[in-house]
ROMINU-64087 format. One record per residue (C-alpha): residue number from 1; residue in one letter; z, x negated, y negated. Coordinates in nm, 4 decimals, always signed. Layout:
BEGIN
k|r|zz|xx|yy
NUM|a|Z|X|Y
...
END
This chain:
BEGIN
k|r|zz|xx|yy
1|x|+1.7571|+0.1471|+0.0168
2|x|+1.3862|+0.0984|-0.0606
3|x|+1.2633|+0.4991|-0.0046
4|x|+1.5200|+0.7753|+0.0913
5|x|+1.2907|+1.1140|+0.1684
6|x|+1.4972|+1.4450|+0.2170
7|x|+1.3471|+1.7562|+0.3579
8|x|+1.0042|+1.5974|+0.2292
9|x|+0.6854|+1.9062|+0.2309
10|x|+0.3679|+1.9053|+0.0952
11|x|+0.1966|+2.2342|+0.1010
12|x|-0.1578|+2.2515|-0.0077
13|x|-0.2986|+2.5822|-0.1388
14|x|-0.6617|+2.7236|-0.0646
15|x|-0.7050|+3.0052|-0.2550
16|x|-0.4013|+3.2986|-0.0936
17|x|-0.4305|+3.0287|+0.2326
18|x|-0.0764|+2.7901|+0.2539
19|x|-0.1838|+2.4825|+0.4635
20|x|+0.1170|+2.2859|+0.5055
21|x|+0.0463|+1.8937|+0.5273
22|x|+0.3893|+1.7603|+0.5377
23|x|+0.6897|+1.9714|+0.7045
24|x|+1.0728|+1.8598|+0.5906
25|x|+1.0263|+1.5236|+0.6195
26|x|+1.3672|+1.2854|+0.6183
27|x|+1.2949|+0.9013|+0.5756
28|x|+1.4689|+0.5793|+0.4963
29|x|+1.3394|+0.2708|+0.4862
30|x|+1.5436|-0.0952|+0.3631
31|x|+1.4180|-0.3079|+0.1228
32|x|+1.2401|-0.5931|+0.3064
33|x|+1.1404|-0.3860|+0.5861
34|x|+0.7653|-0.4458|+0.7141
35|x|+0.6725|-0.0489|+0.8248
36|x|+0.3709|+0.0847|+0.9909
37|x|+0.2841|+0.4865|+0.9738
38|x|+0.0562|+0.5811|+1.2449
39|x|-0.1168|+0.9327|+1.3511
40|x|-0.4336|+1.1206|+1.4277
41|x|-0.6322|+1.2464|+1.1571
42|x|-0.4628|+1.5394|+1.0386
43|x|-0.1412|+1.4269|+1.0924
44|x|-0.0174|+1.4250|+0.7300
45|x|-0.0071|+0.9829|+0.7256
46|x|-0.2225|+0.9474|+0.4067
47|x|-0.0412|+1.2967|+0.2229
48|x|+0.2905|+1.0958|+0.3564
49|x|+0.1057|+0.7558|+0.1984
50|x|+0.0440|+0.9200|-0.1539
51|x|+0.4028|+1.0495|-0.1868
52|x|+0.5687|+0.7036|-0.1495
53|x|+0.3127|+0.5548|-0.3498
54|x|+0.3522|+0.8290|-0.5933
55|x|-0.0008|+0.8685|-0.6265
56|x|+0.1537|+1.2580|-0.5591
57|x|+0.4374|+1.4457|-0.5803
58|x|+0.6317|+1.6372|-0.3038
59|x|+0.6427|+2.0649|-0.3149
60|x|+0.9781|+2.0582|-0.2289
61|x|+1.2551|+1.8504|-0.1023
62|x|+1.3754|+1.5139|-0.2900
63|x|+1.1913|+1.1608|-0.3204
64|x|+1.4140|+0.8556|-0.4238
65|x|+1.2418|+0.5282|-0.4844
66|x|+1.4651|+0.2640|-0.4928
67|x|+1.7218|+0.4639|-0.7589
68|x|+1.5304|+0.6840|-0.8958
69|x|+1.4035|+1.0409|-0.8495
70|x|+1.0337|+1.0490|-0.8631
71|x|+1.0050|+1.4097|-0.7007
72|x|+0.9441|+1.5470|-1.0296
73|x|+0.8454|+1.2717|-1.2842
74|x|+0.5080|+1.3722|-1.4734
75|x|+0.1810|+1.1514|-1.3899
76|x|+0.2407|+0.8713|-1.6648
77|x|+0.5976|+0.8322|-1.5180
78|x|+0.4475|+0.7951|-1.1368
79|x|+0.1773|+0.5710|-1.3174
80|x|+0.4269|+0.3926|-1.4397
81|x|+0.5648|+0.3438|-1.1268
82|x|+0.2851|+0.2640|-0.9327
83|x|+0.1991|-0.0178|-1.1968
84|x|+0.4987|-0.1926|-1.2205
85|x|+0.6694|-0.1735|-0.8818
86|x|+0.3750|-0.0491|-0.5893
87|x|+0.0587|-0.3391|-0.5145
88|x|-0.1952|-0.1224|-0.3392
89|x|-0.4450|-0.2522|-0.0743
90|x|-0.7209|-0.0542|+0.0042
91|x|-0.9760|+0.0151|+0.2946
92|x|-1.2704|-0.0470|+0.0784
93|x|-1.0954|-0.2738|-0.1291
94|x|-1.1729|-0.0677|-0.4914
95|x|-1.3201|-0.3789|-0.6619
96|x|-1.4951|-0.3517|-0.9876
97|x|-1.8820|-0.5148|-0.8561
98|x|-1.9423|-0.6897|-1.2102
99|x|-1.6302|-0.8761|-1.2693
100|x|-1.5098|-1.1965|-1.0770
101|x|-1.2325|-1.2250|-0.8783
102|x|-1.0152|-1.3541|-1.0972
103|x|-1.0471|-1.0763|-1.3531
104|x|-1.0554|-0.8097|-1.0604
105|x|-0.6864|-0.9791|-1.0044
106|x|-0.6076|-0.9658|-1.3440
107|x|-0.6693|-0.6398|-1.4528
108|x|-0.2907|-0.4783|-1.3019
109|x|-0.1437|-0.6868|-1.6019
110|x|-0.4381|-0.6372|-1.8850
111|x|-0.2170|-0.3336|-2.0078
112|x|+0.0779|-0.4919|-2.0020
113|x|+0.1171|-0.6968|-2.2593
114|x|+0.0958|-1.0509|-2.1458
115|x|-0.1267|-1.2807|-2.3170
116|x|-0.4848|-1.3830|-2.1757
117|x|-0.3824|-1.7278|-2.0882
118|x|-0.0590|-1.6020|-1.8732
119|x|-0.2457|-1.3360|-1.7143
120|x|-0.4589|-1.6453|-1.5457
121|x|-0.2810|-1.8340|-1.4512
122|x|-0.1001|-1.5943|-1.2902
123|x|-0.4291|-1.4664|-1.0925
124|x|-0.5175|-1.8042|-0.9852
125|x|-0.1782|-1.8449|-0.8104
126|x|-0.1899|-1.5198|-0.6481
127|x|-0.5349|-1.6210|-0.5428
128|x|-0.4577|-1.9493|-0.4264
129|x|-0.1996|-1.7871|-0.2670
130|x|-0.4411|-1.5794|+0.0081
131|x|-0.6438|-1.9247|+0.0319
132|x|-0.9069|-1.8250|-0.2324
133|x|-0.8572|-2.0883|-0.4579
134|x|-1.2017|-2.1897|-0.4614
135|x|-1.3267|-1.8557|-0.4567
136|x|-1.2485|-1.7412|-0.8178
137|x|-1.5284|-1.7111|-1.0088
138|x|-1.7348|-1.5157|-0.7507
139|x|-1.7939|-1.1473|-0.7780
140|x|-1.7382|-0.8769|-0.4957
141|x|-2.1436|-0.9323|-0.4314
142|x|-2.0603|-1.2520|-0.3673
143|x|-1.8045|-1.2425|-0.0672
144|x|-1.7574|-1.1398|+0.2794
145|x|-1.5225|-0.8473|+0.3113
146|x|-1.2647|-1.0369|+0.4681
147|x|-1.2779|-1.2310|+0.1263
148|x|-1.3337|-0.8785|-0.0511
149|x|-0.9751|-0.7536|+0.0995
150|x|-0.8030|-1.1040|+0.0097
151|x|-0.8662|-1.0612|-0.3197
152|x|-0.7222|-0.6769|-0.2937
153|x|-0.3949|-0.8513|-0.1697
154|x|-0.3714|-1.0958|-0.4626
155|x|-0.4224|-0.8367|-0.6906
156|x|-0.1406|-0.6257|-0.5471
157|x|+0.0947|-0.9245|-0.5341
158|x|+0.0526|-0.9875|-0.9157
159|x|+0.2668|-0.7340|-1.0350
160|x|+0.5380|-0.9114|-0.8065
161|x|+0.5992|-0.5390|-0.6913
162|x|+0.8911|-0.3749|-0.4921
163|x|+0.6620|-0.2349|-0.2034
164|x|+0.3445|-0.3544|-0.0867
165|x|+0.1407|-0.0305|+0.0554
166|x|-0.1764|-0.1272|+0.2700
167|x|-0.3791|+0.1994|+0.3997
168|x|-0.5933|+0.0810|+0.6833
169|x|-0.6287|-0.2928|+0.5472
170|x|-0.8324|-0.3923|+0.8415
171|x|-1.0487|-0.0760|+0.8614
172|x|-1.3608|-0.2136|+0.7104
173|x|-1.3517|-0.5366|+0.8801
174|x|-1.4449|-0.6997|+1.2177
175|x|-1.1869|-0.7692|+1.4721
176|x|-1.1627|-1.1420|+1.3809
177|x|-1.1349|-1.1398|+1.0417
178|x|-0.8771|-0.8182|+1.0736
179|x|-0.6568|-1.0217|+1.2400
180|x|-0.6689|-1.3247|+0.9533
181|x|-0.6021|-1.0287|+0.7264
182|x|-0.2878|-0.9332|+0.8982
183|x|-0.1373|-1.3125|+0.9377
184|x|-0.1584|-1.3050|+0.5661
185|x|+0.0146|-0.9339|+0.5686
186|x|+0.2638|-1.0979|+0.8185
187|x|+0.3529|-1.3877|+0.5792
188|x|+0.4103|-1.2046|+0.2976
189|x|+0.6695|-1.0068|+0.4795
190|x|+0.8465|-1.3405|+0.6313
191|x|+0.8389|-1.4404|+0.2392
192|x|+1.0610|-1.1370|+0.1821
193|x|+0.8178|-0.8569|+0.0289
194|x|+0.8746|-0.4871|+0.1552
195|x|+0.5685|-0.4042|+0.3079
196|x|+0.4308|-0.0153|+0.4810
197|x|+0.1038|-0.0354|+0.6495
198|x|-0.0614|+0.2870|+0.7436
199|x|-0.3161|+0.2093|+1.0538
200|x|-0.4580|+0.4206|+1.2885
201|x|-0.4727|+0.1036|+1.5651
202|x|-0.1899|+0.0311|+1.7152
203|x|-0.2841|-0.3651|+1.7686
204|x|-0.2475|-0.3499|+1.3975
205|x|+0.0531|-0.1226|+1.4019
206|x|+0.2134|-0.3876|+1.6263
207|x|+0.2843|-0.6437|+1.3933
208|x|+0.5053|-0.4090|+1.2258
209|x|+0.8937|-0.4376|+1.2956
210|x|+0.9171|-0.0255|+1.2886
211|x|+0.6334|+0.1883|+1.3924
212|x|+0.7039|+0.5758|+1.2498
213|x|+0.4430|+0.8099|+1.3919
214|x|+0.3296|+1.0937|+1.2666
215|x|+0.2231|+1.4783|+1.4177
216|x|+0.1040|+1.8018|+1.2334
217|x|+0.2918|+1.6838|+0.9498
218|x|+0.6458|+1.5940|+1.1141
219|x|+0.7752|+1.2753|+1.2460
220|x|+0.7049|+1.2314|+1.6003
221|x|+0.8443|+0.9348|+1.6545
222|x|+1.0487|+0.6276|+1.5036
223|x|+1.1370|+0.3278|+1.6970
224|x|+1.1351|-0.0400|+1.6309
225|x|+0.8290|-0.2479|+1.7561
226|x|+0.7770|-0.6481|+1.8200
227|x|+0.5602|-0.8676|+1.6050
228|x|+0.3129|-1.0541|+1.7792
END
């Protein structure tokens, strides 16, 4: 079991106001699974994102990750976490502008100990690996987003992590190029990696094998969902 949620809520506090975001929310997902979380704004997706990529922490109920408890860890044990076992891929892609993309792949391992000369090689496979291999020495300024968002994947692959968590990968990109985006999000799953995609579009949603959607912070619905 990848993510086991139990009576999951997330209650937000504005000033004496309660507003609660997510309401007793049960969830398991496998390892190797290849999820999508869908809902209207509102709905509690991204609240339900930052838990299982404990970027946050739950106000009640219980939050396993794999074997452990994160419910209740501190930040630097979620930041631990997130740095050694979650590859994030953004909408806007959170590249530093200055740097090339090799270094903007780099920098998840900078902190970790690994010499210079392993830490590239390293980010030119992972490049090579979303078809940039000729792309490396260009900064952000100096691709097309589709580009911009390939190098976001690479990065988040070179950790080798235990969950791959996209939030609206294709939002900042034209139809086409969404849709090259996603074959690469498709292959990594057929390669084996554990992947949830939070999407708002369900042509994006459909290449998902389980679509979970979500409504004023509850699960709506769960059901399984072809791949095109």
């Amino acid at each position: 079991m990848l993510i086991n949620m139990k009576d999951v809520a997330k209650i937000y506090k504005l000033g004496a106001v309660e507003v609660p975001a997510l309401r007793d929310v049960n969830l398991n997902i496998e390892t190797n699974e290849f999820v999508a979380i869908m809902g209207p704004s509102g709905s509690g997706k991204s609240t339900l994102m930052n838990i299982i990529g404990c970027l946050d922490t739950p106000s009640r109920g219980t939050y396993y990750f794999g074997d452990k408890d994160v419910s209740n860890l501190n930040d630097n044990q979620l930041s631990e976490i997130r740095n050694k076992k979650i590859g994030f891929v953004f909408q806007t892609f959170n590249l530093l502008p200055r740097v090339t993309a090799l270094l903007n792949v780099e920098l998840p391992l900078i902190y970790s100990g690994i010499s210079s000369s392993k830490r590239k090689k390293l980010a030119r496979d992972s490049l090579k690996q979303v078809g940039l291999g000729d792309r490396m020495g260009h900064k952000p300024n100096e691709l097309s987003g589709g580009q911009k968002q390939r190098v976001a994947i690479a990065r988040a692959l070179i950790n080798k992590p235990t969950l791959i968590l996209a939030d609206e990968p294709t939002g900042n990109l034209d139809s086409k190029t969404g849709k090259e985006i996603m074959v690469i999000i498709q292959t990594l799953y057929e390669q084996g990696n554990s992947i949830i995609l939070v999407t708002h579009e369900a042509d994006i949603a459909k290449h998902a094998k389980r679509v979970i959607r979500l409504s004023d912070g509850l699960i709506e619905s769960d059901r399984s969902a072809s791949i095109r």
